[in-house]
Structure formats: C-alpha cells, structure tokens
C-alpha positions in Angstrom: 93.1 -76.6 18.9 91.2 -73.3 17.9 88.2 -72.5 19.4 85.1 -72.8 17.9 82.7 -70.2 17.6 78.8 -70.5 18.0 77.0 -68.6 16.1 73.8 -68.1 17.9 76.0 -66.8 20.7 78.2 -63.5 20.5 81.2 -63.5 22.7 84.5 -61.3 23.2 85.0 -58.1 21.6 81.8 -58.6 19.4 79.3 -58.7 22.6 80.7 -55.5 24.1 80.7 -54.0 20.9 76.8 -54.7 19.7 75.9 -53.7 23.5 77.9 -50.3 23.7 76.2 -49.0 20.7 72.9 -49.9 21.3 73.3 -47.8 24.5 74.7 -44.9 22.3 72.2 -45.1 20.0 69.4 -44.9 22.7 71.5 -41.9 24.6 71.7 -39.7 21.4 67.7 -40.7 20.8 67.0 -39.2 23.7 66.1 -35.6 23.7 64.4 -32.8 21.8 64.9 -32.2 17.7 65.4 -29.0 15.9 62.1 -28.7 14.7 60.3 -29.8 17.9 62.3 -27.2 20.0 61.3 -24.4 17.4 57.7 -25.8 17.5 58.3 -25.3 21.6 59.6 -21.8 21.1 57.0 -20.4 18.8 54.3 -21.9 21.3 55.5 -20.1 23.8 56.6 -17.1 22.2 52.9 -16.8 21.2 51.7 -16.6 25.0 54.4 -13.8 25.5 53.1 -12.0 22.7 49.4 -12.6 24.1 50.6 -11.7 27.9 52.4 -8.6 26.5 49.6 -7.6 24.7 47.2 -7.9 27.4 49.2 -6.2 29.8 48.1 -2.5 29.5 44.2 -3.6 29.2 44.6 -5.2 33.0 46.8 -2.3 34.3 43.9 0.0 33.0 41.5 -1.9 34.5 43.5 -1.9 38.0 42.9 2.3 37.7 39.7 2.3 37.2 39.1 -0.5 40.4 41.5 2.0 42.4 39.1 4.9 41.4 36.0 3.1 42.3 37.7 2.2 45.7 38.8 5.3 46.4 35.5 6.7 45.6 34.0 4.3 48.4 36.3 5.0 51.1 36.0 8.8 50.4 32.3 8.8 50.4 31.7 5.8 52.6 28.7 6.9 55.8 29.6 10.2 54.6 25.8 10.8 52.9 27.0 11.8 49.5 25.4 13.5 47.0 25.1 11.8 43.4 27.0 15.5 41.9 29.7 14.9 44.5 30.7 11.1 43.9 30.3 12.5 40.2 32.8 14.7 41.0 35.3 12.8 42.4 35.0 9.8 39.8 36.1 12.4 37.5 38.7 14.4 39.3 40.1 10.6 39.9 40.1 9.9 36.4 42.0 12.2 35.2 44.8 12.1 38.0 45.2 8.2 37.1 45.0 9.0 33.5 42.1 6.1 32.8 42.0 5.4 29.5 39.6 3.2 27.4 36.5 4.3 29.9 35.2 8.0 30.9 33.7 9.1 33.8 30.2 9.6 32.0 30.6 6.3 31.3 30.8 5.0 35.8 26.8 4.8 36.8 26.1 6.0 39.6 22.4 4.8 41.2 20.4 5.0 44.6 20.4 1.9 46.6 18.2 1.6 49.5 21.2 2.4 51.8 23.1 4.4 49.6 24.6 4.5 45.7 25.9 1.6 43.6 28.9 2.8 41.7 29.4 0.4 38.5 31.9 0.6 35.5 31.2 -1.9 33.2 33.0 -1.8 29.5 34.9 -3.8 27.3 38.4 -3.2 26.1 39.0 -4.7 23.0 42.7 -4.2 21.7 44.8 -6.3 18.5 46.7 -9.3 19.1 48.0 -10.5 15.3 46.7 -9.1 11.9 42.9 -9.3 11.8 42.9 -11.5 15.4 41.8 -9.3 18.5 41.4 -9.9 22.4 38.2 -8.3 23.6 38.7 -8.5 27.7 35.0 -7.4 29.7 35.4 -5.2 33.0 32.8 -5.0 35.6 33.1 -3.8 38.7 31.0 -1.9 41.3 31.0 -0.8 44.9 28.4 0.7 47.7 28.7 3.9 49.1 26.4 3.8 51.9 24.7 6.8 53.7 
C-alpha cells in the first residue's frame, strides 16, 4: 500500500529542495568578486590620478587663453602698436601668474589687417615614476587695426 517512487521523476520535498538551491546558487553567482572589484578600483583610481594630474596644466592653459583674449578686446580697431600689445601680454602675465610660458615666448606678427597673437608650447609634467603627460597648447587671436 506504499507508494512507489520513480526514479526518473523527483517529487515532494526532494523537488522543492533541488529547485530552491539551484536558484540560490545562481543569486549568490551573481555579482562582482574581490579581485574583480579591486581590478575596478585601481582602473579607476588610475584616471583620478591622471585627471588630478592634469588639472593644473589645463588651468594654466585657461590663463594664458584669458590673456590672449583680453589682449584682443583691449586692442581690438584700436591700431596698436607691436610694443604696446607687448606690453600688455606681459603686464597680463604677471597679474594671472602664467606659469610654464613667458611673455617673450607669445609671438606677436603683422597680418594684413592687423597682428596675429599666438602662444604655442608644450607643458609636459610627471604622471608615475619615469611615465610623463606632455599636453601641446596653441592658441592665437587677431587684433585688427
């Protein structure tokens, strides 16, 4: 009078059982290790670094673009001399406290309507032991006559 059991077939408590922790299994499979998270965090701890690094070269370069605009608006259908825009590149410089790039270093040449004001450099500044960033600037504007 007992019931017989097939074997190719689970049933009862067994069923449940087997299907429960195959569920569990695949829920605590799911997800990130320990190694792949530290993998994850030195990745992006690495663009920090790099972005933290970087930082001061593009806030230089952000003076020196401010100078070189301020220059143009100054001078702009004023007909400046070449001493005079000179002149206030430098005075400029040294109120922004530009760094990496002197005024001698700003060109200053005639253009058939005016002067072309250029600073072109390149900031070059360490990132990790022997490994550098080198970032190239250029930048120009017209003062017209």
């Amino acid at each position: 009078m007992g019931m017989a059991l097939n074997p190719g077939k689970t049933a009862g408590l067994a069923g449940n059982w087997r299907s429960g922790r195959s569920a569990t299994a695949l829920a605590r499979q799911a997800g990130m290790t320990g190694l792949g998270l530290l993998i994850l965090v030195a990745f992006i701890g690495l663009f920090a670094f790099a972005a933290i690094r970087l930082t001061p070269v593009y806030l230089n370069y952000m003076k020196v673009a401010g100078v070189l605009s301020g220059v143009e608006t100054e001078f702009d259908g004023q007909n400046p001399s070449r001493a005079a825009i000179r002149t206030s590149i430098n005075r400029r410089f040294d109120i922004e406290s530009v760094s990496e790039i002197t005024a001698k270093d700003v060109t200053v040449t005639p253009s058939g309507n005016g002067f072309i004001v250029k600073a072109a450099y390149d900031h070059t500044t360490p990132f990790i032991a022997n490994v550098y960033f080198t970032v190239r600037f250029d930048d120009s504007v017209e003062v017209r006559r």
